[in-house]
C-alpha positions in Angstrom: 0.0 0.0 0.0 1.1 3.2 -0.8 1.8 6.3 1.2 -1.2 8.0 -0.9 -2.8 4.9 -0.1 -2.4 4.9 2.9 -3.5 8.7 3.7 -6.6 8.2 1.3 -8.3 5.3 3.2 -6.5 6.7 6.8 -10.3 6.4 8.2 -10.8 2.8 7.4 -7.2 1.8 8.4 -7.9 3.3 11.9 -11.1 1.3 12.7 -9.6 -2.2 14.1 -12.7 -4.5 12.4 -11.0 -3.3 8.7 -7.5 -2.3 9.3 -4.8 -2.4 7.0 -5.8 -5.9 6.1 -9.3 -5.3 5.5 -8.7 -2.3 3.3 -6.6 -4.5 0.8 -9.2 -7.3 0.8 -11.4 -4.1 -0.6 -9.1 -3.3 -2.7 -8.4 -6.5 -4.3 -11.9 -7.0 -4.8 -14.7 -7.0 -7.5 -17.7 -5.9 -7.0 -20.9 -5.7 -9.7 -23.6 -3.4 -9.6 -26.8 -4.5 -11.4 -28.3 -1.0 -12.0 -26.9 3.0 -12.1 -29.9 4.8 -10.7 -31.5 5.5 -7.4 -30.1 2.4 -5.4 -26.5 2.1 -7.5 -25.5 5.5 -7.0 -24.5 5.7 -3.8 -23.4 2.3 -4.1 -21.2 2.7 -6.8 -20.2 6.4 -5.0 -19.2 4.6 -1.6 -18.0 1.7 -3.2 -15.1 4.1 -5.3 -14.3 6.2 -2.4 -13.3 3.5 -0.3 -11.6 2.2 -2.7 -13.0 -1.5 -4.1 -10.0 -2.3 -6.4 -12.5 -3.5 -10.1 -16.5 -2.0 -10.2 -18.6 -3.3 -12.6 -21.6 -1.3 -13.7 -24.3 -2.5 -15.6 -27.5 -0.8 -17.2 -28.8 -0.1 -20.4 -30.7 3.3 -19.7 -29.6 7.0 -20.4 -29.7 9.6 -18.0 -33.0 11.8 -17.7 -34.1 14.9 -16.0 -36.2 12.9 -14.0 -33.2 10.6 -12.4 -31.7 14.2 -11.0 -34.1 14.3 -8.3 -32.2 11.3 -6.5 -29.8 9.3 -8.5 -26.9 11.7 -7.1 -24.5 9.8 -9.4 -25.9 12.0 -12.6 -25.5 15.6 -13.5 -27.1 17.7 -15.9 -24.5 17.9 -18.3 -24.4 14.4 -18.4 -28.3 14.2 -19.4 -28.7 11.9 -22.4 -25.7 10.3 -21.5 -25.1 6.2 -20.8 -25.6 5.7 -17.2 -22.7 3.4 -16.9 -20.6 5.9 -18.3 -22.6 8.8 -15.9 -21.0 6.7 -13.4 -17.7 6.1 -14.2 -17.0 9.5 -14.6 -18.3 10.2 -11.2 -16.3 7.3 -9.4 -13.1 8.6 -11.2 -13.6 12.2 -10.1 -13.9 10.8 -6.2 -11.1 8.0 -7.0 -9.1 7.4 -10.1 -7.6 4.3 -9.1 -10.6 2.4 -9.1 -10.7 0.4 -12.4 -14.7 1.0 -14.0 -16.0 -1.2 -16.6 -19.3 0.2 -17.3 -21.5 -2.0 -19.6 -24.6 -0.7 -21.5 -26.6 -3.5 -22.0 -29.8 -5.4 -20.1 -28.9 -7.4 -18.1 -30.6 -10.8 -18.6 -29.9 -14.6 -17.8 -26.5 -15.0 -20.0 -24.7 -11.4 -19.3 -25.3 -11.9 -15.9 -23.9 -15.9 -15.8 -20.9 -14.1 -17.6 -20.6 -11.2 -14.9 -21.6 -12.7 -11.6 -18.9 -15.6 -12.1 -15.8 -12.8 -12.2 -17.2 -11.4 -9.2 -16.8 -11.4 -5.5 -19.6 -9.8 -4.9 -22.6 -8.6 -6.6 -25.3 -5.3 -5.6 -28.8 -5.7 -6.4 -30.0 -2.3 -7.9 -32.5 -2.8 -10.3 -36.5 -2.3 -10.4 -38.0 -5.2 -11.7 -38.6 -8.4 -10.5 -37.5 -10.9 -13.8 -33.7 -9.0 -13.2 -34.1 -9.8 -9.8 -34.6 -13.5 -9.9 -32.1 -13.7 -12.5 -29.2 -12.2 -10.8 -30.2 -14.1 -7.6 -29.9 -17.4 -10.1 -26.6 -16.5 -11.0 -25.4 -16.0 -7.6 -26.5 -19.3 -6.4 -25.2 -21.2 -9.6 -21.8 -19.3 -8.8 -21.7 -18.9 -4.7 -22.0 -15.4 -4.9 -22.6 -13.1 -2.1 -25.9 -10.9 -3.3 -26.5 -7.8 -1.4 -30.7 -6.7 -2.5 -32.4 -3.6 -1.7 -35.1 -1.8 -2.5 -37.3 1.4 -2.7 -40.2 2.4 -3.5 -42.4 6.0 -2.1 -41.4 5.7 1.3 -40.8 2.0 1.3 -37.2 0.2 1.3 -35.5 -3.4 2.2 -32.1 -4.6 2.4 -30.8 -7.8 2.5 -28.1 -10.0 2.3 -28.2 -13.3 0.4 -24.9 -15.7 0.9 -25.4 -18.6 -1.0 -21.9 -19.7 0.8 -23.4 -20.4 4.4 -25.8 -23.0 4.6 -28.6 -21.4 6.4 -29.1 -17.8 4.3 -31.9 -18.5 2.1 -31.4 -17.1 -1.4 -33.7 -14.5 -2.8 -36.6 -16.9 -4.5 -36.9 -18.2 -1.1 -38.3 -15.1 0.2 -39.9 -13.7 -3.3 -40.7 -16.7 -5.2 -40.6 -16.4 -8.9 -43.9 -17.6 -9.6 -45.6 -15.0 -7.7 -48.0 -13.2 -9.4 -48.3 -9.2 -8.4 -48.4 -5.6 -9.8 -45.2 -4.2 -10.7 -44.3 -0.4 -8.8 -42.4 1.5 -10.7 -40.4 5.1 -9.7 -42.2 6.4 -12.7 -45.6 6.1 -11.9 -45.5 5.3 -7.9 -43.0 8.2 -7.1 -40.3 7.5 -4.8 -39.0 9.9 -1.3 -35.3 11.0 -2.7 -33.0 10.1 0.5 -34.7 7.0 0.5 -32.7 5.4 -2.4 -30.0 7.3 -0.6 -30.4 5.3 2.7 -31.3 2.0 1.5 -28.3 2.1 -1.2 -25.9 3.2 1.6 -26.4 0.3 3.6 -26.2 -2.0 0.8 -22.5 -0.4 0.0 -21.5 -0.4 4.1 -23.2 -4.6 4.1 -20.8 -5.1 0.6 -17.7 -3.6 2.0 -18.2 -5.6 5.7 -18.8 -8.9 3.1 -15.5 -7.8 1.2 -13.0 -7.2 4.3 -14.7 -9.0 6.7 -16.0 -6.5 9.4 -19.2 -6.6 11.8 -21.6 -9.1 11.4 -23.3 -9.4 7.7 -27.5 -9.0 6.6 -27.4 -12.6 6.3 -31.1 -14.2 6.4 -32.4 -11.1 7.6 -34.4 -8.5 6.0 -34.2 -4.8 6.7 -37.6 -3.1 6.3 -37.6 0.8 6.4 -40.9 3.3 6.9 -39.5 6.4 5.5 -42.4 8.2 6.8 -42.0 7.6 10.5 -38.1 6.5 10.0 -38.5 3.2 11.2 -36.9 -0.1 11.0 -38.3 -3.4 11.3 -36.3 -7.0 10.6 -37.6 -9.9 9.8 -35.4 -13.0 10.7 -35.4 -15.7 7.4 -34.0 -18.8 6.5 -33.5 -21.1 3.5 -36.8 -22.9 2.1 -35.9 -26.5 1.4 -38.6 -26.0 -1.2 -37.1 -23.1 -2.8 -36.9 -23.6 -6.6 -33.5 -22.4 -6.6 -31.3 -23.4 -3.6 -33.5 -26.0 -2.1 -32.6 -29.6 -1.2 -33.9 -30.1 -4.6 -31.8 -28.3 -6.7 
């Protein structure tokens, strides 16, 4: 570690859970963010300034003037710009070491098998349900820690997934993928702006903790936030044996 190195991550050095050890397990490490808006902001934000060593961002959209009012990653020069490349520009403005490969594509069943296999861990940051289950499927196939949240009006969850420890369920065992509901979108539901801020904050603080080894993980527990009255309720899960994906089963 260098003595810029050093200096530029002083704060995490100090804290004796991370360390100087912990700090190069973050920077070794690759993480892959499924989605540059609301949620993968701040993740991809916190993620470069403390320094994860490879960040892989993936989404397919461009940035709007409607994203401004919370996806903090995007300016307004960079309207009508690739949000992947939105966000690489931002991370290397914070920290240029930080390698960025930005990918502007969807990010269905066979780009995610690709992605989630190179990575050690991977950040949930998408809006829809199919993505969901499918990056959850590659993360079981390929023992990949999956940090999930969510947000929606004054709604959000967090959550971590570790297919690696035998009693976190995966994400179909909480949201199977044959249920049947309305999808909520930011678009026509409306969503609080620090809320994407909060929930994608502690999805970067439970990836960084997963990466270096600090505190005690989300594991099998899901975060529920109220926005309205600020508070948090967790529910305690475990694996389904039935589950469709990770069950005894399969």
């Amino acid at each position: 570690m260098t003595d810029d190195q050093l200096l530029r991550y002083s704060r995490h050095i100090l804290l004796n859970e991370i360390g100087i050890e912990g700090q190069e397990k973050i920077s070794g490490s690759h993480a892959l963010i499924v989605g540059a808006g609301g949620l993968g902001s701040p993740v991809a934000l916190y993620l470069g300034s403390a320094g994860v060593g490879h960040i892989t961002v993936v989404d397919h959209d461009t940035v709007d003037m409607t994203n401004l009012q919370r996806q903090i990653a995007h300016t307004m020069d960079r309207v009508g710009e690739s949000k992947v490349l939105s966000v690489q520009t931002a991370i290397r403005a914070i920290n240029p070491e930080v390698e960025v490969t930005p990918i502007a594509a969807r990010a269905d069943a066979a780009l995610l098998d690709i992605l989630v296999a190179e990575a050690d861990v991977v950040l949930d940051c998408c809006d829809n349900f199919a993505t969901r289950q499918d990056i959850n499927a590659a993360c079981v196939k390929h023992g990949k820690p999956l940090v999930s949240g969510a947000a929606i009006r004054f709604d959000g969850q967090v959550c971590v997934y570790d297919p690696r420890d035998a009693n976190s369920p995966c994400y179909a065992c909480v949201f199977p993928p044959d249920t049947t509901f309305e999808e909520t979108r930011c678009a026509t539901m409306g969503v609080f702006a620090p809320l994407v801020g909060i929930i994608g904050s502690m999805q970067a603080a439970e990836a960084l903790k997963l990466l270096s080894g600090a505190g005690r993980p989300l594991t099998g527990r899901l975060l529920m936030l109220d926005g309205r009255s600020m508070e948090f309720t967790e529910v305690r899960i475990g694996r389904q044996a039935t589950c469709t994906v990770c069950g005894v089963a399969h």
